[in-house]
Every structure is written in structure tokens, then in C-alpha cells.
N, C-alpha and C positions, 0 to 999 in steps of 0.2 A: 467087308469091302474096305480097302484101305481109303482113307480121305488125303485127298489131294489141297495144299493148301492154294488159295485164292490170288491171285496177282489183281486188284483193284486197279493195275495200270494197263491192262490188257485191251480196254479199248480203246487208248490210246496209240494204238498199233494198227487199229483199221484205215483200211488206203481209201480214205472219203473222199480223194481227190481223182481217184479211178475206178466209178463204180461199175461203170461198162454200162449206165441206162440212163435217161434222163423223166423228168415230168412228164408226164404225155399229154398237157393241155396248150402245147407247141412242141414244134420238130426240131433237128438239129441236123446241118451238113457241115462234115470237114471239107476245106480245100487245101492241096498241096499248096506249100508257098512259094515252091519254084515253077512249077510248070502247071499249076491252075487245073492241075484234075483232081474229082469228089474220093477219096482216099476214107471216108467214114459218112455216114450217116443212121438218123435215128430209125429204126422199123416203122412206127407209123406215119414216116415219109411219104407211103403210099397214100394212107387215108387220105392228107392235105392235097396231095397234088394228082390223085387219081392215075398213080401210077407202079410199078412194085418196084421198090427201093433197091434193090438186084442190078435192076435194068440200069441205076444212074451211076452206080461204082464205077470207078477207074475210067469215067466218064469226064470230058472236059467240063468246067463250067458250064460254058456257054451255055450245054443242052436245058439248062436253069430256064432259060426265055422263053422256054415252048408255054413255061408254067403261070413265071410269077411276068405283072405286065407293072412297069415301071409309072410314074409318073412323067417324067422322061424319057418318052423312047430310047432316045440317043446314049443316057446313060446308064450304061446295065454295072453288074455290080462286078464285073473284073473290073472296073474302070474306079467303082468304092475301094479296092482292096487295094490298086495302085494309090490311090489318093490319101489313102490311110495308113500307107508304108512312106511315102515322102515324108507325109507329116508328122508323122511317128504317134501315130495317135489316131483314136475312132472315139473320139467325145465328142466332135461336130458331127461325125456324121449318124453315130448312134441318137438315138433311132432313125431307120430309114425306113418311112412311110411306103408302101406297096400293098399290092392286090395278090387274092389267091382267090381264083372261081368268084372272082365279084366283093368279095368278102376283104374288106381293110384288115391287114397283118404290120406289125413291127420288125423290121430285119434290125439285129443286133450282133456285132464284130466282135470278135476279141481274139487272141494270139494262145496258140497253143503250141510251144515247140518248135514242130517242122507245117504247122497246118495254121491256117485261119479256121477261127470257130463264126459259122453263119448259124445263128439261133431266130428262127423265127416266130414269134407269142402274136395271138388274136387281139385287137383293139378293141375294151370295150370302157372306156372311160365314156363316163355322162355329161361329164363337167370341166370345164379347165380348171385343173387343179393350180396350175401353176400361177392365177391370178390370187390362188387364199396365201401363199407363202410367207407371201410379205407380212399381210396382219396374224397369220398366225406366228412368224416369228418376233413380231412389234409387241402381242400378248404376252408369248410366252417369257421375253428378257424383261416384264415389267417385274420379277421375282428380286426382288433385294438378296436373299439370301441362297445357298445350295440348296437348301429345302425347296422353298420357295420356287425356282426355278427349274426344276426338275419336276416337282408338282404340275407347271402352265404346262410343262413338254409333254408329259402324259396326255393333257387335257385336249391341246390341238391336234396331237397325232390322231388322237379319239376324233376329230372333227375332222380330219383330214380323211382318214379310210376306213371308218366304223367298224373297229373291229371291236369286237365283245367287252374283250377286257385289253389295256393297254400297262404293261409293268415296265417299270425303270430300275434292269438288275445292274447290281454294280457287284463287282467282282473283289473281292477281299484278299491280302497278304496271303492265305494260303491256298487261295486259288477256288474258294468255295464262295457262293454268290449269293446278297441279300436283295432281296424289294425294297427300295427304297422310294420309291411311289408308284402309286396307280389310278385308274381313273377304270370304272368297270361298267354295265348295267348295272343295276337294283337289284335284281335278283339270283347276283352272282356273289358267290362266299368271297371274303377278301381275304387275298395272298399276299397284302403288307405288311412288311414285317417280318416272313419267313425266311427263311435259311435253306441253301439248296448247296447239296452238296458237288464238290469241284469234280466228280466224274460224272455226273448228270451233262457236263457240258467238257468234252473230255479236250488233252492239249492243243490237240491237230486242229480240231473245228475251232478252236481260241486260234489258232494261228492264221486259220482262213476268214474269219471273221476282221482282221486286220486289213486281207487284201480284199474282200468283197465288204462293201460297206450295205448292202442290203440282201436279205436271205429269204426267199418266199416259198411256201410248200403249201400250195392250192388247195388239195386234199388229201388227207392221209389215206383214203382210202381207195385211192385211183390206182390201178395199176401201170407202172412205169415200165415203160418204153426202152426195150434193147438200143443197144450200139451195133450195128454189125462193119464189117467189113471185110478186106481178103488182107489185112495185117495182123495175122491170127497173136500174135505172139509180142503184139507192143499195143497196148492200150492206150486209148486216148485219154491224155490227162485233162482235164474239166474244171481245173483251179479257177479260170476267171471267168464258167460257163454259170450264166442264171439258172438255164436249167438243169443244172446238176442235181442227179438223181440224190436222196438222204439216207443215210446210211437205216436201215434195216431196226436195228436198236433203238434209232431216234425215233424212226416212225409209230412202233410199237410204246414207247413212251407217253407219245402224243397221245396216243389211243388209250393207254391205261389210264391219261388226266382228261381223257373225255375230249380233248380238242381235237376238231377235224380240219383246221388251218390254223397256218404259223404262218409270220411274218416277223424279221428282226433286223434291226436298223443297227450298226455298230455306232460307239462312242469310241471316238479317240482321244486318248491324252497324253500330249508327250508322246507320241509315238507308240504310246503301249495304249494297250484295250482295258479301256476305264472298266467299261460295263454293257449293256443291249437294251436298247429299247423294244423288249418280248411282244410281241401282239398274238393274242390266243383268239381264235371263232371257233364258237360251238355249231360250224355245221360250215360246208367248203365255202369256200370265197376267194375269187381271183381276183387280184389288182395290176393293170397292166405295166407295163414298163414305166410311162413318164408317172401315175401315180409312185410306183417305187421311185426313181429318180426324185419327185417334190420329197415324199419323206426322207429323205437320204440327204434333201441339203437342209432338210430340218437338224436330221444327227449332226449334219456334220457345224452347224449354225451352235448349237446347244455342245456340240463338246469344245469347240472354242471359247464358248460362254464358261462353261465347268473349270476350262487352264484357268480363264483371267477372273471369275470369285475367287478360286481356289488360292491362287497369284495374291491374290487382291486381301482374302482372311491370311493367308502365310505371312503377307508382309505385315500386317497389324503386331501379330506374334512376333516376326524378328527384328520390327523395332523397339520393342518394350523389351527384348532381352536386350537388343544392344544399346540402349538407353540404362538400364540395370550395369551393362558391362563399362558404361562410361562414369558412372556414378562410382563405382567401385575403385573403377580407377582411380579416380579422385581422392578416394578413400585415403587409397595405399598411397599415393602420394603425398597423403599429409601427415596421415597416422605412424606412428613411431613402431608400431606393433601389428604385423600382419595381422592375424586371428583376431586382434579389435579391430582393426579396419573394415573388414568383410562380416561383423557378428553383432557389432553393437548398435550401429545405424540403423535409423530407418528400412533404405535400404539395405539388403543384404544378401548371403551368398546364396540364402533359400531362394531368393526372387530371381535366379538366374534358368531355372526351371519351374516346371508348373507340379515342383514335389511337395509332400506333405513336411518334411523333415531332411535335415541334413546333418550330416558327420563330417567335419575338422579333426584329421591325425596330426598334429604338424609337432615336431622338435617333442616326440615322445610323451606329448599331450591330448588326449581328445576334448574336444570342445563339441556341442550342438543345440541345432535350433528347430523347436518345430516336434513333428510326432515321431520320433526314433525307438528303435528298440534299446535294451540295457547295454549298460557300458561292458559288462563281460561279451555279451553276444559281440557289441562291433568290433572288439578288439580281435577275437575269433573270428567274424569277417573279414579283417581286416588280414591277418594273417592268409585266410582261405585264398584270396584275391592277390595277394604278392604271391604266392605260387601258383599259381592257378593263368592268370594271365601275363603275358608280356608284352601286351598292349598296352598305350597311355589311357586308352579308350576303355572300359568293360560296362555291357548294360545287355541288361533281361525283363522282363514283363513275368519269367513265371521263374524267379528265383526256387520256392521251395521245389521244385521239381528237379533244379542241377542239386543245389546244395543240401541235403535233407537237415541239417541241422537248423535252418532258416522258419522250415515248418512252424518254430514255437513261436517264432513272433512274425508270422505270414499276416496278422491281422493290420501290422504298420509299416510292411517292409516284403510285399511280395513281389515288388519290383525294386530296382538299383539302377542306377548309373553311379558309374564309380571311374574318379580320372587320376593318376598318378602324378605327383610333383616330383617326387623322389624314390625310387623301386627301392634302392639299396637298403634306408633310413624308413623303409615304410612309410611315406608318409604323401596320403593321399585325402580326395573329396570325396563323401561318397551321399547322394541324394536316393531319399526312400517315399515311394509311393506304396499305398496301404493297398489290400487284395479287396478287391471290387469281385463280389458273387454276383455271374450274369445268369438269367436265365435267357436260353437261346430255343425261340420257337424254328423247330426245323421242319419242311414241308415232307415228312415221314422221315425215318429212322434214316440218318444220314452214313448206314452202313450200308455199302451195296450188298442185295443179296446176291446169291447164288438159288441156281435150280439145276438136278442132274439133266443129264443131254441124253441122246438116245445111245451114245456108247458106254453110259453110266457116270463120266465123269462128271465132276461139276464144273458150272462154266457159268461164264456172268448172264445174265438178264437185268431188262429197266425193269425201276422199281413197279411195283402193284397200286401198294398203298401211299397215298400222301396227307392221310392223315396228319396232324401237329402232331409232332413227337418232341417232348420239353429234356433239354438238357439243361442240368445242371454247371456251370462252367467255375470253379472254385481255385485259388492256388495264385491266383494272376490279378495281376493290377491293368492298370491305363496302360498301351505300350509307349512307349518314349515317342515323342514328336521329332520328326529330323531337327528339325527348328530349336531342339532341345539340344539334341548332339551339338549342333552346331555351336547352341551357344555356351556348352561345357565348354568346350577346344576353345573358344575365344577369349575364355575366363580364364583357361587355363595356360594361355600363353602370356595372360597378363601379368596372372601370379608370378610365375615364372620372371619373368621379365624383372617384377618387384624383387623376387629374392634375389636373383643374382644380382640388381644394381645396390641394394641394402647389404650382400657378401661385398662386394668390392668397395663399397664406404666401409665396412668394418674393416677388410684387410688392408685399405689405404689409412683406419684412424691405428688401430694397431702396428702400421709401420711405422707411423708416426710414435707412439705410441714409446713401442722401443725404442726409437731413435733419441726421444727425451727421459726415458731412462738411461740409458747408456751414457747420455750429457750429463745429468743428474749425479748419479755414480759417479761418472770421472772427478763433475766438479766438485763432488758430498768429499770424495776420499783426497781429491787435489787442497783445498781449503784446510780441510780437518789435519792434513798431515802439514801444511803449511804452519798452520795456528800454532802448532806443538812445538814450534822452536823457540818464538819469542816468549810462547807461555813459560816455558823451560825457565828463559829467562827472566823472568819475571820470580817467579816461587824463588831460584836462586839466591838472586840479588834481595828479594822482602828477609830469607832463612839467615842471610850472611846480618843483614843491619839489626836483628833481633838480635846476635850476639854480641854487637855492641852495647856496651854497658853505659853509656852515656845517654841513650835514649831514652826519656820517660815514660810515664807509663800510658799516657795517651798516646804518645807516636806507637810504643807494643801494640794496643789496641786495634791502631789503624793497617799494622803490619800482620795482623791475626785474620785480621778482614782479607786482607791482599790474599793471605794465602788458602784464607776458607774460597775465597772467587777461585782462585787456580786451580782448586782441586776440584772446585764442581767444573768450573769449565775443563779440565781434564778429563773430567769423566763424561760429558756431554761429548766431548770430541769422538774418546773412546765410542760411544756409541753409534756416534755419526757415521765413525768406521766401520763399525758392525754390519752397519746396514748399507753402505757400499759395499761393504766386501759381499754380503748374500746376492745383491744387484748381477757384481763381478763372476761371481764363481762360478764353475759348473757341478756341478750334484756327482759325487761318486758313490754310487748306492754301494754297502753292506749292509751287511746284519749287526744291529746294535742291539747289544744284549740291556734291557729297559734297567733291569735290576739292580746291578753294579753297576751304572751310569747315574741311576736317583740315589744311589749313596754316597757315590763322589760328589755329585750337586749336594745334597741334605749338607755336607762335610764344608761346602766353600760356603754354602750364603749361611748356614747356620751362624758360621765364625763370622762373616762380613756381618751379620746383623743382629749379632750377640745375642741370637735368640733360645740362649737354652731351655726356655720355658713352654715353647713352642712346640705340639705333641704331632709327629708324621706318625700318619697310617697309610703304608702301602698293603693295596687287595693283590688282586693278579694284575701280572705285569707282562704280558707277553711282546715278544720284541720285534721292532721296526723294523723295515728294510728301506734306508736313505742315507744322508751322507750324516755321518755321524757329529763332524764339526755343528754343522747347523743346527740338526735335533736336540744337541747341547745346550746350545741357545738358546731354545724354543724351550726348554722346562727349564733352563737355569732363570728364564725372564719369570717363566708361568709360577715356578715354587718363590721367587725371592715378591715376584707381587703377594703371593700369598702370605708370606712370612713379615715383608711390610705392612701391608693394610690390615693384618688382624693382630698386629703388636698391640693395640693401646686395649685388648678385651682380657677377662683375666685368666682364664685357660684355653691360650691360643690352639686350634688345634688344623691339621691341614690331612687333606685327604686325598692319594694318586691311588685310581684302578685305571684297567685298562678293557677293552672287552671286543670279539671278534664278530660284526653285525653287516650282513648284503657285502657281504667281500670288499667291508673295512675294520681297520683294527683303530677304534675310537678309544682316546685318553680322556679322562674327566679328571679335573685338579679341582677339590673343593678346600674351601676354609670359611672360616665363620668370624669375617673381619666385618670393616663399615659397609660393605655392600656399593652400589651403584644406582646412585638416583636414572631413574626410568627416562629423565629429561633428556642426559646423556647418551642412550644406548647406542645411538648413531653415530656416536664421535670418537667411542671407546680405542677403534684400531687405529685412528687417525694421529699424522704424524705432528710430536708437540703437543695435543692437546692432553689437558690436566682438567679431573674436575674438582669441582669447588670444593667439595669437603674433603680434599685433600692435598689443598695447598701446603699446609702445614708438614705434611710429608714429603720427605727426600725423594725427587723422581725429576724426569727430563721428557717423558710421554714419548720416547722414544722406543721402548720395551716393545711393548703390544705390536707395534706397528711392522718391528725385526718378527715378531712373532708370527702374523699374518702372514708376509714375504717368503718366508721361508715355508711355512706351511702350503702355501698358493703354490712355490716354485716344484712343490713335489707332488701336483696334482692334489693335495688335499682340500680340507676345510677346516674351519677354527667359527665358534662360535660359544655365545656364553650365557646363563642365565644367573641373575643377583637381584637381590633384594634389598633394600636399603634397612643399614644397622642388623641383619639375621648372618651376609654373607654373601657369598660368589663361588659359583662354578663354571669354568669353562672347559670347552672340549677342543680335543683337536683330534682331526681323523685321518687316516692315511690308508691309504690305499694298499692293500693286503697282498701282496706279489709273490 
């Protein structure tokens, strides 16, 4: 036999709003709404009125009067149905008190289409209920907490209409329904706590539960009462009728959990259907109208109550984030450094949510606080999430189930919220809540069964058994609180906010920035080239009176002096230019061949500093691509310090490799001169500065500094390691193109 697969939404497709029958422990008449003739009514019409329902079709109202005797003669009930179309409404007049054979009955109104619905139900209250309302709604709001007050709601509805057992279902995210209080007899199993699955209580009946705010089904075991009429082929719809017949499945449900009366009071929240106040009796029980009506302004008392805690706990939560989001700000406003401003305080970016742990991407860094998984795994999250979403927003409750790689560390991180500052630069917040294993008592296997039907197919039935049937629920953490979304998006327009005003201080200091470069340079190279005329004359005029032979040997003396200053200050000019002109210049990249460029260098500082004792070891030398002038510069400064500072040891000796590392080609120039006191290490590329133990050496602190500049100007780096009295190596690295 082939198996047919199951559709679990198929009873969602029964028309429970036109079952063609109603209760049968009261009757029902349609009236036309244009011309006042019975156009439907219930079959045991007759029982009630001792007459056969046949006889009163396509029958004016009126012929009504023979039956039912008014309390007012004079007002019969065409005169309610004008009264109730003016007013646009039958709440004054429902219920309308009347007789049938002696016997007090409830007439009740409502609109159907092209018909009024007249429903008439027996009166059998004992007691004015409508006097308990008050103090049972006075009890029940003494509840401080949801718990608490949904608990008293149980407890008076139980006081109000004694039904057996009293449950407070509340309807969950996926549409499937907990107990979240109850009040029972003693000798009833308790259903708190259980889990009931969302076709047990299938869309439609959720939908009509919205417009009917109380639902009563006197006995499962009554048989219900036809529709008839001579409009064979348009059924009457029964949406706002009490007595509307229960569909078939429900009843049968009823009966498989032993209850022979239902009753259920809707909660509203917000417009949408919070949950039901269930009422279960183990044997029939009819309540009449105004008893439903008192419970009903209980519901509807307790779901206002339910908005304003619920209102009332929300806002505690969104002021302590937005109190976190103010503190934060504060932060960034003072703090120089985004990632310490949100990480090091008390306050912090974790307290922006109720997660365990959070992850900072920012500027190709991870930072975190709190219980995170490894830094390989976020960075692979992190990755997963810039493709994955293009949203600013991304958040789950049950990560390892999208992501399988998340599995391994599901124990700190099976849930995410994750907010984007920058898609491009990757670089995002990502907050991690740890997997919470629930177990979930369900009131029997919350998979609907099937049973075959008489054509052999299978086809749905309510369930048998309601036994507890225990899941397991694993993979999944706390779901995100909206409160929580929220207060990502607020934090995250902060950040935001911070970086771009912290981008536009930096491209306003850097305009600035260049602008006293470019002054700098002008004035370094205007000055320096100024200097070199009168110095000119200067060395001239001391060179010319030296050839005077008249002058002693103390005036020689002071004219040796004159021209050793000229010459250092010549040479301090020279430099001063150096380092305008790299300011000046634009960069023309080639290819400089390293090898024959440190032999021509070895070739000039060797001679400038008479160092033939001095032993160069070049390794591999593979070559640059930049502007060759400048690179010049940058090792003719690197090999003549070298060749300087290690003169006074007795075999000088100097060392250039080169080597190719993360797509740079990094130089090291080592020599084993006086090294660099560690006091210094911060002042080494600074301009003019000299240090102490090497005053005595020829130098102007102008080298390093051309060094730096030109290295910086082609995207590299330069940095150096030394030891005092062993030696100095520095590097400079460039960028591999």
C-alpha cells in the first residue's frame, strides 16, 4: 500500500465557521435583514416552541409572537433589530430577557452577512454573578508579578463558575501552547507546566478566538442540532454565533482527555491572542450568557493587566540598556580609543545585552569580553556572517543548526546577535549566549498522529494519549529579547556616530597636518638654500685671509675654526635639503637593482669616512621597487651610520641582507658599533636629536629622520633593534609590488 505523506496543516482548512449545526441546549433563528422573514433556523426549533420548524421558513418575523411573550408587549423583537441597526450594535441590548412556555430564556443578537442571528439559551444562573466581579477583579490584580497575577486569574474564574480544573494557556512563538497556571480540584492530575502542541488548537479557531472573546461547549456528548433551510446552497456563517456548533475533531479530543465541558475566555494583547483561559468539567455543565459575559470582562480585565506588567517589566529592561547606551557614550566621548572606551570600564559593550560574552572586530583586530568561543572559530564566524548576511542586524537562538561549524563550541555560543559597523572592512559586534538544554514536558507526543480512514488513506485524528511525553530541546540558547535588538541598533548607531566624527577629526588633523608640511618644506628648503649664499661667503673670504701671510698663527687658528663651522654648517644645510626635497617630491617607482646600488654606496661613504678597515657583508639582496633617488638615501644614511658608530671597535664589521616575508621585502643593516642606550629608543628617528654617547661623533640627527620619511612616503616601515656597546640593526621594509 503506497503511504501517503501527512499535511499536519490540514485542519487548518476546516470551515468551523459553517458547520451547518449548532448546541442544542438552545435554538437558533436567521432573519433576513432587509425584509424581516426567518430565512434559517435551528431543527429543534420545534422542541422550544411546540411547533415544526418547516412551518416558520420564509415566514415573517412577526409569526415569533405567537410563541415567545415579551416583557413589553409593545416591544417585540423587529423593533430590537431596528434598534440595534441604528445603534450599530446589540451590547445594550444583548441579552434580552423573555419567556418561552413560562420558562425565562435569553435572546441574543448578532450579524451574519445578509441575516441577523437570534440565539436563544435557557436562564439558569443562581446568583448574581455580576456583583463578585469587582472583588474578584480587586484579588486577582493584587499579583505584583505575571506569575503572580495570572495565578489570582485562575483562582477567581474557579470562584466564579466552578469548573473542575481552570488553565491559563499562553500561546508561544511557534504557535504551540504552555500552562502557565492553574487552579484544579485535589483530585485532579496537574496540567502545569505542559506543552501542547499548535494543531491541537489549530489557525482558524486562533483566529475566531480573537472575535469571540468567550467559547462554551456544554456537553461533548449532546448531539447537535441541524441548520435547515430552503437556501440549500449558501450556508449560514456562525462567526459571531455562541451557539456554534464545534467542529467534530475538537469534540472527539475533548472526549479522548475525559472532559465533558469546555469553556474558554480569550486573552488579548496587543491585538493578537496572548493565550485562553481553558476551563475543563469532568461531567456537562452549562453557564448561561451573563455568567459568560462576568468571565469575559474578567479576560478581558486580566489581558489589560498582562499589556501594562508586561509594559511595566519591558521598560525596567529598556532603561538599564538605555542607561548602558548613555554611559557608553560617555565613554567614546572621552576615550581616545574606540575598543577601550566600550571594553575597559566598568560599564561595557557586554552590558548592552543580557549575553554571556561578546566579540569586537574593529580595524583588523579582535578583542573580547565575557564567555566566547576561540579566536580562530570568531574569526570564521565572522567571515561566515559578512557573507551570509546583508543585514546591519543578524541574530539566532539556534546557531548550530544554520551554521554546522558552530556545533563545537554550541556550549558558549549557540545563540548570536551580531551588528555590522562596516561590511566592506569586516568589521563588526557580535554578542554570544551559551545553549541552554531544556527539558519540555509535552501533554503526549506533540506529533500529530495519523489513523487510516475507511478508503485506507491516512488522515489526521486528535490525539489518544496525553500522557507527558519528555523532549529533549538541545542546540539553542535564550531567544534574543526585542529589548535586546533594540538596544543593539542603539549602540550601534552610536558607534557609528563616534567613528565618523573621530574619521573627520582625523581627516581635518591630517589636512592640517599636510598643510604644515608643505609650509615646513617650503620654509626647510627656502631658508637652507637662502643660508648657502652668505655661507659661500663666508668660507671664501676666511680661505682668501689664510693666504695672507701676515697673519699669525692665532688669527690661522680662528680662521680654521670659521671654516670647520662652514663646512659643518654646509653640511647640515645639505641635509636640511635632503629632507625638503623627500617632503617635495613625488615617488617614481622602478625597479632598483639592490646589488650594484650598495656597491656604489660601499664606494662613496667608504671614501667619505676613510673606512677601509671596515668589513661589508652583503647576503641576498633582492630588489626594491620605488623611487630610486630616495632609496639611495635611505641606505646611503643606514650604511654611513653604520660605518660611523662602529669606527672606534677594532674590526669593524657591517652586515646588509634582504629577505621576502607577508608580501614585504624587509632590509636589515647590522654593525657591531656603540649600540643605543634603551633611554633613547623613542627619539632615535626624531629630527636633530643626537645621543649622549655620541656627541663626540660627526652627525647633525638629521639622517634617521630623512630615513623614516622616505620610507613612510612609500608605504613602508623602518624600525631597529640595539644594544648598547654589542651593536645595532635596523630594518626597513617595503612593500613587495
Amino acid at each position: 500500500m503506497t503511504k501517503f505523506s501527512v499535511d499536519l496543516t490540514n485542519c487548518d482548512k476546516e470551515p468551523i465557521h459553517i458547520p451547518g449545526k449548532i448546541q442544542s441546549h438552545g435554538f437558533l433563528i436567521a432573519v433576513d435583514k432587509k425584509n424581516f422573514s426567518i430565512t434559517y433556523l435551528s431543527e429543534n426549533t420545534g422542541g422550544f416552541l411546540n411547533e415544526q420548524p418547516k412551518n416558520l421558513l420564509d415566514k415573517p418575523l412577526s409569526v415569533l409572537n405567537d410563541f415567545i411573550k415579551q416583557q413589553d408587549p409593545e416591544f417585540n423583537i423587529e423593533d430590537l433589530l431596528k434598534l440595534g441597526f441604528i445603534r450599530k450594535s446589540f451590547d445594550a441590548i444583548s441579552p434580552h430577557p423573555i419567556e418561552i412556555n413560562a420558562n425565562p430564556f435569553y435572546l441574543i443578537i448578532s450579524s451574519s452577512d445578509n441575516n441577523w442571528l437570534l440565539e436563544f439559551e435557557p436562564v439558569t444562573l443562581q446568583y448574581d454573578i455580576q456583583s463578585s466581579i469587582g472583588r474578584s477583579a480587586s484579588s486577582m490584580l493584587q499579583g505584583k508579578s505575571i506569575a503572580a497575577l495570572l495565578k489570582g486569574a485562575a483562582l477567581e474564574v474557579k470562584k466564579l463558575i466552578n469548573y473542575d480544573r481552570i488553565m491559563i494557556y499562553k500561546f508561544l512563538d511557534d504557535g504551540h501552547g504552555e500552562v502557565v497556571a492553574e487552579e484544579k480540584e485535589p483530585d485532579l492530575e496537574p496540567f502545569f507546566g505542559l506543552h501542547y502542541p499548535a494543531s491541537d488548537i489549530p489557525k482558524q479557531a486562533r483566529e475566531l478566538y480573537k472575535l469571540n472573546l468567550t467559547r462554551l461547549i456544554a456537553d461533548v456528548n449532546k448531539t447537535d442540532s441541524p441548520i435547515i433551510t430552503f437556501k440549500e446552497d449558501l450556508p449560514l456563517d456562525l462567526t459571531n454565533g455562541g451557539l456554534r456548533a464545534v467542529s467534530p475533531i475538537h469534540i472527539q479530543y475533548l472526549k479522548n482527555m475525559g472532559v465533558h465541558s469546555s469553556f474558554s475566555i480569550s486573552l488579548i494583547s496587543h491585538g493578537e491572542l496572548w493565550g485562553l483561559i481553558a476551563c475543563h468539567n469532568y461531567s456537562p455543565k452549562f453557564i448561561d450568557y451573563k455568567a459568560r459575559e462576568g468571565s469575559k470582562l474578567i479576560g478581558q480585565i486580566l489581558s489589560s493587566a498582562l499589556e501594562y506588567r508586561q509594559e511595566e517589566e519591558d521598560a525596567e529592561v529598556i532603561q538599564q540598556f538605555k542607561n548602558t547606551a548613555n554611559v557608553l557614550s560617555e565613554h567614546l566621548g572621552r576615550d581616545k580609543y574606540l575598543v577601550e572606551a566600550i571594553t575597559t570600564h566598568k560599564t561595557s559593550i557586554l552590558n548592552v545585552t543580557q549575553a554571556s560574552g561578546v566579540a569586537i572586530i574593529f580595524e583588523n583586530e579582535l578583542n573580547t569580553l565575557g564567555d566566547v568561543p576561540e579566536r580562530d572559530e570568531i574569526w570564521e564566524l565572522t567571515n561566515w556572517l559578512k557573507n551570509t548576511s546583508d543585514e546591519s542586524i543578524y541574530y539566532t537562538h539556534r546557531l548550530p543548526e544554520i551554521h554546522s561549524p558552530a556545533k563545537k563550541y554550541k556550549s558558549v555560543a549557540s545563540g548570536i546577535l551580531a551588528c555590522t559597523l562596516n561590511k566592506e572592512l569586516g568589521e563588526m559586534i557580535i554578542w554570544f549566549k551559551p545553549e541552554m538544554i531544556t527539558n519540555v514536558n509535552w501533554a503526549g507526543n506533540p506529533e500529530k498522529p495519523v489513523s487510516p480512514s475507511e478508503n485506507g488513506l491516512l488522515s489526521l485524528s486528535p490525539r489518544k494519549s496525553f500522557e507527558i511525553w519528555l523532549q529533549v530541546v538541545n542546540s539553542t540558547s535564550e531567544k534574543w529579547l526585542a529589548e535586546e535588538i533594540d538596544s543593539v541598533l542603539r549602540i550601534r548607531e552610536i558607534i557609528i556616530t563616534d567613528i565618523n566624527k573621530k574619521a573627520n577629526e582625523i581627516r581635518q588633523l591630517n589636512e592640517k597636518l599636510q598643510a604644515a608640511y608643505e609650509e615646513l618644506d617650503t620654509f626647510s628648503y627656502t631658508i637652507s638654500h637662502d643660508l648657502r649664499t652668505p655661507l659661500t661667503s663666508i668660507k671664501t673670504y676666511a680661505e682668501l685671509m689664510l693666504k695672507n701671510k701676515s697673519i699669525d698663527d692665532v688669527g690661522r687658528r680662528m680662521l680654521d675654526r670659521i671654516l670647520n663651522g662652514a663646512d659643518k654648517m654646509n653640511f647640515l644645510i645639505k641635509e636640511i635639503l635632503n629632507l625638503a626635497r623627500v617632503g617635495r617630491s613625488d615617488i617614481i617607482f622602478e625597479t632598483v637593482e639592490m646589488e650594484s646600488l650598495l656597491k656604489e654606496i660601499k664606494s662613496e661613504v667608504w671614501t667619505a669616512f676613510k673606512a677601509d678597515n671596515s668589513e661589508l657583508i652583503l647576503g641576498q639582496l633582492p630588489d626594491l621597487k620605488g623611487d630610486k633617488t630616495m632609496i639611495t638615501q635611505v641606505f646611503t644614511n643606514l650604511l654611513g651610520n653604520a660605518v660611523k658608530y662602529s669606527a672606534m671597535v677594532d674590526k669593524p664589521k657591517i652586515e646588509v641582507s634582504g629577505h621576502i616575508e607577508d608580501g614585504e621585502i624587509i632590509y636589515a643593516i647590522t654593525d657591531n658599533g656603540i649600540g643605543i642606550d634603551n633611554r633613547y629608543y623613542d627619539r632615535v628617528f626624531e629630527l636633530f636629536k643626537r645621543m649622549d654617547n655620541v656627541k663626540d661623533i660627526e652627525g647633525t640627527g638629521v639622517g634617521l629622520a630623512i630615513v623614516k620619511r622616505v620610507v613612510e612616503k612609500h608605504n613602508g616601515r623602518v624600525w631597529f633593534e640595539s644594544k648598547l656597546n654589542v651593536g645595532s640593526t635596523f630594518y626597513v621594509a617595503f612593500k613587495n609590488r
